[in-house]
C-alpha positions as YAML, in Angstrom:
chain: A
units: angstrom
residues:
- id: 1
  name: UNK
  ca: [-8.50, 3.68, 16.36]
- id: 2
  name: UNK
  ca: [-5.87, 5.18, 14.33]
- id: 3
  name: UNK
  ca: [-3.27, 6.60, 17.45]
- id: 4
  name: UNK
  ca: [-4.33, 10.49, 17.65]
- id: 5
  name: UNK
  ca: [-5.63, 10.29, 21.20]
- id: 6
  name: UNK
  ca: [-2.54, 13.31, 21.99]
- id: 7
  name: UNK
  ca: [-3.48, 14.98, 18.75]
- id: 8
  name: UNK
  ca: [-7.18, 15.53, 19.71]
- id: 9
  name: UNK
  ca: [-7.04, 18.78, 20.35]
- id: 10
  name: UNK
  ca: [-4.52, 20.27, 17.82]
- id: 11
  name: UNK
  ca: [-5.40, 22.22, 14.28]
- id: 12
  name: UNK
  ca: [-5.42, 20.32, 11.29]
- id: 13
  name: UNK
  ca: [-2.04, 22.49, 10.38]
- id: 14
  name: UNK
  ca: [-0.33, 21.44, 13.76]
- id: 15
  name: UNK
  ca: [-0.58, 17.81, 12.53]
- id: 16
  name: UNK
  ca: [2.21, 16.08, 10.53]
- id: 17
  name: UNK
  ca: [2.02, 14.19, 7.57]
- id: 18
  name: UNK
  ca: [1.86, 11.20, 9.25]
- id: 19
  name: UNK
  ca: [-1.01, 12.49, 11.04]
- id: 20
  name: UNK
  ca: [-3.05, 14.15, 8.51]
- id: 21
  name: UNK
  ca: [-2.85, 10.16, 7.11]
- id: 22
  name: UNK
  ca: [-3.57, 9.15, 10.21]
- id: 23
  name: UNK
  ca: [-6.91, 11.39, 9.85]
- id: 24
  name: UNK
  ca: [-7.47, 10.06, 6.38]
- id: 25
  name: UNK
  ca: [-7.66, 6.28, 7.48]
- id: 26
  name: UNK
  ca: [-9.92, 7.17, 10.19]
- id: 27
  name: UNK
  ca: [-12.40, 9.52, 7.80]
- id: 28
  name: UNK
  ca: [-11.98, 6.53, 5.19]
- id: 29
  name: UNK
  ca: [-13.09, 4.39, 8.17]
- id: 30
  name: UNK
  ca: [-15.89, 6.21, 9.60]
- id: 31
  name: UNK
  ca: [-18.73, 6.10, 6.95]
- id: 32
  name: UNK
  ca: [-18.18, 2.58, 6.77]
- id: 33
  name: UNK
  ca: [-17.75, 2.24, 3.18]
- id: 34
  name: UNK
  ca: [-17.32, -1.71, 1.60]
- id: 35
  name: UNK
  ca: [-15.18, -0.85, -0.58]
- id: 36
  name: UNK
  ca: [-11.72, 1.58, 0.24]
- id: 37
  name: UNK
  ca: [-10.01, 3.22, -2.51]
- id: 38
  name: UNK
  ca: [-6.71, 4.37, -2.03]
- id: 39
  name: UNK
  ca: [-4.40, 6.26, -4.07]
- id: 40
  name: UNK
  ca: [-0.35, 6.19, -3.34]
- id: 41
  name: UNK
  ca: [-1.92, 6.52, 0.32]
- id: 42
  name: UNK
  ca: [1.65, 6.61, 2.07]
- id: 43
  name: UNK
  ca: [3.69, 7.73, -0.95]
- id: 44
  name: UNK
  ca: [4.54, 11.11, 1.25]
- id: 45
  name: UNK
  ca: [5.47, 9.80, 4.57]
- id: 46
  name: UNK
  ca: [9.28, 8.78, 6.08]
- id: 47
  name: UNK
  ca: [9.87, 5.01, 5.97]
- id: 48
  name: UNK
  ca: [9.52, 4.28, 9.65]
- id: 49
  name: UNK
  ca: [5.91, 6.22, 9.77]
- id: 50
  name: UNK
  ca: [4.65, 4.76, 6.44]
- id: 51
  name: UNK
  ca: [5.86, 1.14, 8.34]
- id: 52
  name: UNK
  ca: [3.60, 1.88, 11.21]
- id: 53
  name: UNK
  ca: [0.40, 3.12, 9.15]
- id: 54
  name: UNK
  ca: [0.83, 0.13, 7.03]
- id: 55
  name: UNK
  ca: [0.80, -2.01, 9.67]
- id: 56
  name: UNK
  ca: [-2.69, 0.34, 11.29]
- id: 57
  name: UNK
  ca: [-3.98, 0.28, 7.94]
- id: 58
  name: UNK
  ca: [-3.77, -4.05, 8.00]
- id: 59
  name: UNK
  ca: [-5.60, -4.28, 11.43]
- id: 60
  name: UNK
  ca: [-7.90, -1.92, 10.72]
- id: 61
  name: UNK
  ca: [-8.83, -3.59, 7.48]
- id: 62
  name: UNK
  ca: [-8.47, -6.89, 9.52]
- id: 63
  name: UNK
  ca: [-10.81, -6.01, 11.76]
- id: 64
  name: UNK
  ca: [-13.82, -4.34, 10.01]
- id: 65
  name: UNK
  ca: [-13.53, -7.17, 7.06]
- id: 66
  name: UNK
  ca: [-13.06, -4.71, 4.53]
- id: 67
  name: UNK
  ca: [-11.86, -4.97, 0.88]
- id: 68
  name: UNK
  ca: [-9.42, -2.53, -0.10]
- id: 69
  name: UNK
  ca: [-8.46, -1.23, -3.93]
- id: 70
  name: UNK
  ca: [-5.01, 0.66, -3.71]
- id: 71
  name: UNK
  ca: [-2.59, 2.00, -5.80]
- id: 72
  name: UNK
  ca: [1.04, 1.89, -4.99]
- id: 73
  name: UNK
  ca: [4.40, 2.14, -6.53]
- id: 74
  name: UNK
  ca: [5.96, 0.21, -3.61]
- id: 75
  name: UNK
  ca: [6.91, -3.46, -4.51]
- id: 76
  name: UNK
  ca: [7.33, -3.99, -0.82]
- id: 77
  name: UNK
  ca: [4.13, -2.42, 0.16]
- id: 78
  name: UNK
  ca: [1.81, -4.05, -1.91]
- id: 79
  name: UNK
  ca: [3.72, -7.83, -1.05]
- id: 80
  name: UNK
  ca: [3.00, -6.72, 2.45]
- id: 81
  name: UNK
  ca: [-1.00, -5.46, 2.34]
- id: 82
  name: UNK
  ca: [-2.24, -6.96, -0.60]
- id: 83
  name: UNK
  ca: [-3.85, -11.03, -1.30]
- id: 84
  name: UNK
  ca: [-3.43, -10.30, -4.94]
- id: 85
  name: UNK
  ca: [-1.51, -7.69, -7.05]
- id: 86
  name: UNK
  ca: [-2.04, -6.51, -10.48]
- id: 87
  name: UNK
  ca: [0.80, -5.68, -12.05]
- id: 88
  name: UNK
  ca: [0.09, -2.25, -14.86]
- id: 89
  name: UNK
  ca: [1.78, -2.08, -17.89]
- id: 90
  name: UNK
  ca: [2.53, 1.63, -18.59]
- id: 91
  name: UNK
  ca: [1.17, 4.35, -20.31]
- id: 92
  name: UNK
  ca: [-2.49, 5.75, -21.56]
- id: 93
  name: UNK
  ca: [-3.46, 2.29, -22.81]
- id: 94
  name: UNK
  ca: [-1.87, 1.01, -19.59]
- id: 95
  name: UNK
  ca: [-3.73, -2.83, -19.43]
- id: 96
  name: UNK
  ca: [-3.19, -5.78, -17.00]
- id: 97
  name: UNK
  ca: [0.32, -7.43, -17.35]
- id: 98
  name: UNK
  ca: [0.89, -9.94, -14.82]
- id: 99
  name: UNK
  ca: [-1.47, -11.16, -11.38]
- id: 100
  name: UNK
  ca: [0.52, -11.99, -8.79]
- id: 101
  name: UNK
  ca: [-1.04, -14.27, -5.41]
- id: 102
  name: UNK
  ca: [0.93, -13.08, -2.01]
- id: 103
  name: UNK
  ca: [1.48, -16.15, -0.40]
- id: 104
  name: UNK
  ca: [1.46, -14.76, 3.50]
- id: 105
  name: UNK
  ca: [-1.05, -15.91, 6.01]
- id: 106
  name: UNK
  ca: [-3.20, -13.70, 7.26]
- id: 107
  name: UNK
  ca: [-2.86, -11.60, 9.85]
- id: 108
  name: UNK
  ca: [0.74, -10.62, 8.25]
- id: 109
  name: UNK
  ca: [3.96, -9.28, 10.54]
- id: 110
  name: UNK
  ca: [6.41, -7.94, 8.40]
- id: 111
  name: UNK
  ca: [9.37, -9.85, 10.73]
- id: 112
  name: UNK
  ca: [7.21, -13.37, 9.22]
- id: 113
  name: UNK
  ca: [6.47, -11.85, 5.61]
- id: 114
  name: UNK
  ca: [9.90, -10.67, 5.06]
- id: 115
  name: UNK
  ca: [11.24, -14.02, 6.54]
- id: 116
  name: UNK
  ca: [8.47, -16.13, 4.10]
- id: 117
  name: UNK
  ca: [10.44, -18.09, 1.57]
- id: 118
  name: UNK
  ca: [8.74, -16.81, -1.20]
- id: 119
  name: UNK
  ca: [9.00, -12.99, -0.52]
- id: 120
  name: UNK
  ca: [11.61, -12.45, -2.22]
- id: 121
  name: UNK
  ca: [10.93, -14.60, -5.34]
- id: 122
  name: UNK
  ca: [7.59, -12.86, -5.74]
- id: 123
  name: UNK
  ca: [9.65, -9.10, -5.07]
- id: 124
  name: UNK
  ca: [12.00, -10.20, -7.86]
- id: 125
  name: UNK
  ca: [9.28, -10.88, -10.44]
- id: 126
  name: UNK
  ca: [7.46, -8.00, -9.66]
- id: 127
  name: UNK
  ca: [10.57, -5.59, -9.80]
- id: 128
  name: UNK
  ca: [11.43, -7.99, -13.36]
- id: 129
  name: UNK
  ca: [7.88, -6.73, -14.68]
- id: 130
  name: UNK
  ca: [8.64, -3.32, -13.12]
- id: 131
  name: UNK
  ca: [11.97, -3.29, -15.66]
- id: 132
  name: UNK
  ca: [10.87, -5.01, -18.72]
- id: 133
  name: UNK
  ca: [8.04, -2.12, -19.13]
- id: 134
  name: UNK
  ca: [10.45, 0.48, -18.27]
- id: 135
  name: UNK
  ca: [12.56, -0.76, -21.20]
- id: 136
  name: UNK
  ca: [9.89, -0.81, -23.25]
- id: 137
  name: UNK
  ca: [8.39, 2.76, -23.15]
- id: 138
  name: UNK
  ca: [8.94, 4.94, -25.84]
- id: 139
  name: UNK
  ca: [11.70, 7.74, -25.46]
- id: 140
  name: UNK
  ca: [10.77, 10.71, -24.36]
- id: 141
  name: UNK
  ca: [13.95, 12.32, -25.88]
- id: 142
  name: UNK
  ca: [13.53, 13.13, -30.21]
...
């Protein structure tokens, strides 16, 4: 399901990050919830392992038909996993700034996303959004 198969019979401690995710999905998995929440779910892990449980996390979500809620600082991530991405402005009365529709067909490879003529326009206005609330949040420094 999730690629452990060689990890069956380690301790939880043996595992490595990528793992331990690995053992999250599948948890998140088994009691068949219809909704998954997940929070900064690969915000830990090296680039090349967060990659790969991206791309488990979109085939296992693929398959089962499941709706997924996550939070993510990753402009790339969220173009690659979500249909539709709120944009947050910031702080304690943080509110909805800007919806944006991902444009990619369904079931995504990141070769064909990143390669979509529209990734990148869609990236830019997100990271625009990104920087305009960044400029506007209050100094920190008195």
């Amino acid at each position: 399901l999730v690629g452990l198969g060689d990890a069956m019979h380690k301790r939880p401690r043996e595992l490595s990050l990528g793992m331990q995710q690995r053992v999250g999905l599948a948890r998140a998995f088994a009691i068949a919830p219809k909704l998954l929440l997940l929070d900064e779910p690969f915000g830990m892990l090296d680039s090349l392992t967060r990659m790969e449980l991206q791309e488990v996390l979109a085939e296992l979500l693929r398959k089962d038909g499941k709706t997924a809620l996550m939070v993510t600082h990753d402009v790339d991530e969220a173009l690659f996993l979500a249909d539709r991405i709120v944009m947050m402005t910031n702080g304690p009365r943080a509110a909805v700034g800007e919806i944006i529709t991902a444009p990619f067909e369904r079931p995504r490879r990141r070769a064909e996303v990143l390669a979509h003529p529209e990734y990148y326009e869609r990236r830019e206005r997100m990271l625009r959004f990104l920087e305009e609330w960044e400029r506007k949040k209050p100094s920190s420094a008195a």
